[in-house]
C-alpha positions as CSV (number, residue, x, y, z in Angstrom):
1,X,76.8,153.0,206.6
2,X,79.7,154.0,208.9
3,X,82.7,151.4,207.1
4,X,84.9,152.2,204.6
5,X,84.1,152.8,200.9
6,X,86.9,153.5,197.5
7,X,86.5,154.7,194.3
8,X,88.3,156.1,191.5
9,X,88.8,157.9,188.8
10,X,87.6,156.4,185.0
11,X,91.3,155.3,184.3
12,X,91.9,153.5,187.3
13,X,95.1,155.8,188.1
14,X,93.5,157.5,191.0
15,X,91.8,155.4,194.3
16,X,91.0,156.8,197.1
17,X,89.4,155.2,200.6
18,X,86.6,157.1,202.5
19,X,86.4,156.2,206.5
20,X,83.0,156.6,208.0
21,X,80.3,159.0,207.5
22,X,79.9,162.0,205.9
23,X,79.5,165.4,206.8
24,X,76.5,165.7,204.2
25,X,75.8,165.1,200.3
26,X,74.2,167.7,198.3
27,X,73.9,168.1,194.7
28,X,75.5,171.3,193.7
29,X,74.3,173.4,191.2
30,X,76.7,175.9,190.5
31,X,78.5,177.1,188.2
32,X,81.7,176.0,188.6
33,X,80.9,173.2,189.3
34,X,78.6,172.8,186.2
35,X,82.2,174.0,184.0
36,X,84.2,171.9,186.1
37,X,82.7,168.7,185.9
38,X,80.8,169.5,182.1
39,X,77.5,168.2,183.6
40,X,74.5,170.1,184.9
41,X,75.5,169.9,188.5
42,X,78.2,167.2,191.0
43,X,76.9,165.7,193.7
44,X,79.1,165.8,196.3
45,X,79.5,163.8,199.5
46,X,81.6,165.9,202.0
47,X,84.0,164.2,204.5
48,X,86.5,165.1,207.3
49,X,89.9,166.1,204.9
50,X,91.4,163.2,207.4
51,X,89.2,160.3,206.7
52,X,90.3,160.4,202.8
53,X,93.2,158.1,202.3
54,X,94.9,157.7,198.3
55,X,96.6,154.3,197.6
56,X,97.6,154.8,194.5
57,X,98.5,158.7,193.4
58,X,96.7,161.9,194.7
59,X,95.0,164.1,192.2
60,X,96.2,167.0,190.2
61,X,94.7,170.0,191.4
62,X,93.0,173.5,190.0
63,X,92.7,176.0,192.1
64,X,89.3,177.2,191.2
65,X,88.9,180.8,192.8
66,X,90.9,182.6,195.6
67,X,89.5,180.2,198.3
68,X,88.9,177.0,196.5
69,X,90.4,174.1,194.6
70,X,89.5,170.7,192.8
71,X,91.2,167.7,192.7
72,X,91.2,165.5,189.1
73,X,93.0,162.8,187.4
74,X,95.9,164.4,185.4
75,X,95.3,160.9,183.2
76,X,91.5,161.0,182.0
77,X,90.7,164.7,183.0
78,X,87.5,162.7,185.9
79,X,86.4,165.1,188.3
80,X,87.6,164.1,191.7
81,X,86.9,166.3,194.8
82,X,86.4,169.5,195.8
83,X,88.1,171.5,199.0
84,X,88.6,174.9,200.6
85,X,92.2,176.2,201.1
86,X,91.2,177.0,204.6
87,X,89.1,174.3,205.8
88,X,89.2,170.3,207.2
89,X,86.6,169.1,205.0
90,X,87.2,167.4,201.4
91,X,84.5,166.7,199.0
92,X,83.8,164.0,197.0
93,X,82.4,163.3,194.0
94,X,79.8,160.7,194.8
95,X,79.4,159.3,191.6
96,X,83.1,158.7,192.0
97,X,82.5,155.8,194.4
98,X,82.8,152.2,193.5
99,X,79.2,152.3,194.8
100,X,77.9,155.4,193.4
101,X,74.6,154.8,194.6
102,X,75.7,154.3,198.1
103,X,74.9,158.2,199.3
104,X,72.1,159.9,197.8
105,X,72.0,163.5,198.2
106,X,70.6,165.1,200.9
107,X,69.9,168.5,199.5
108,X,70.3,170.8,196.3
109,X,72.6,173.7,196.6
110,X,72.7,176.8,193.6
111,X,69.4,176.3,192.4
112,X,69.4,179.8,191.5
113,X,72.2,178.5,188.5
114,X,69.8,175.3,187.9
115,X,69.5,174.5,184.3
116,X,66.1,175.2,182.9
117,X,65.5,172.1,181.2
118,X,67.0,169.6,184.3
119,X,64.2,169.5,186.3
120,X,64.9,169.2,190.4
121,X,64.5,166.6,192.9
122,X,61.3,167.8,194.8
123,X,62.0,165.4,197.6
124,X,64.9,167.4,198.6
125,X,65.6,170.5,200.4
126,X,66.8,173.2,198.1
127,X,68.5,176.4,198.3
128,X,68.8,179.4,195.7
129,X,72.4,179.5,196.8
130,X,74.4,177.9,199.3
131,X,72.7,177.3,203.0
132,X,71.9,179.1,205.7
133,X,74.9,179.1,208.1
134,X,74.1,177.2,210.9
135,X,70.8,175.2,209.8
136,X,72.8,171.8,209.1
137,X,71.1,169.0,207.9
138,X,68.0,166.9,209.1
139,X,68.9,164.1,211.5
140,X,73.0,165.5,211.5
141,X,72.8,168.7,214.1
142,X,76.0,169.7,212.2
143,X,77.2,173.2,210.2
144,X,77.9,172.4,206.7
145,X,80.9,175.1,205.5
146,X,79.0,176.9,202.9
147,X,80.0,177.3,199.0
148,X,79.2,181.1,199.2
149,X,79.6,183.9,196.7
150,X,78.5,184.3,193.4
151,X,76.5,181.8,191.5
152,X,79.8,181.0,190.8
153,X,80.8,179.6,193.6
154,X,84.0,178.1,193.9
């Protein structure tokens, strides 16, 4: 699907509107993003900063490490999106989506941080840690900006 899809945050303070298709959607894995989101791992669908519109309010946001920050709902604390400082490309929490089952993920980033007793998606490509630069995704032909460092990512 290329259209437009929203979502929100579990309050209803925060909508956003997603144009057209995106860069990739990969669970991730990772610590921060385990502490961040107080789940065993987000799955995020990544999307041109640009093609992210917010209606209502923009989040609140954390900056997360010295390259990184994370958008949320000042109101009910939902995890929201995920971005570098120096980058065009904004992540979004799929499960954020009025249609949460609208983009599956493509791949499984962190693995190396996976928790012991969640058990992975074997369908899916995975990585110890983030990808290898330049591989992109099946089908896409694209470079995916990589959530590098420790198992801590951003």
């Amino acid at each position: 699907m290329t259209g437009a899809r929203e979502g929100g945050c579990l309050c209803g303070k925060i909508r956003y509107r997603v144009e057209g298709p995106p860069n990739n959607v990969t669970n991730c894995h990772c610590r921060q993003c385990q502490m961040a989101a107080g789940a065993a791992f987000v799955t995020w669908a990544e999307f041109p900063a640009g093609a992210v519109a917010w209606p209502t309010e923009t989040p609140a946001w954390y900056r997360s490490s010295d390259r990184a920050e994370r958008g949320f709902c000042p109101a009910c604390g939902t995890t929201l999106t995920f971005r570098y400082l120096e980058g065009d490309a904004l992540d979004i929490a799929a499960v954020t989506l009025d249609d949460p089952d609208a983009l599956p993920p493509e791949d499984e980033l962190w693995t190396a941080s996976q928790r012991p007793w969640l058990p992975g998606d074997e369908r899916l490509p995975r990585h110890p840690r983030e990808r290898t630069p330049g591989l992109g995704l099946a089908g896409k032909g694209r470079k995916r900006r990589v959530r590098a460092g420790s198992a801590s990512s951003g």
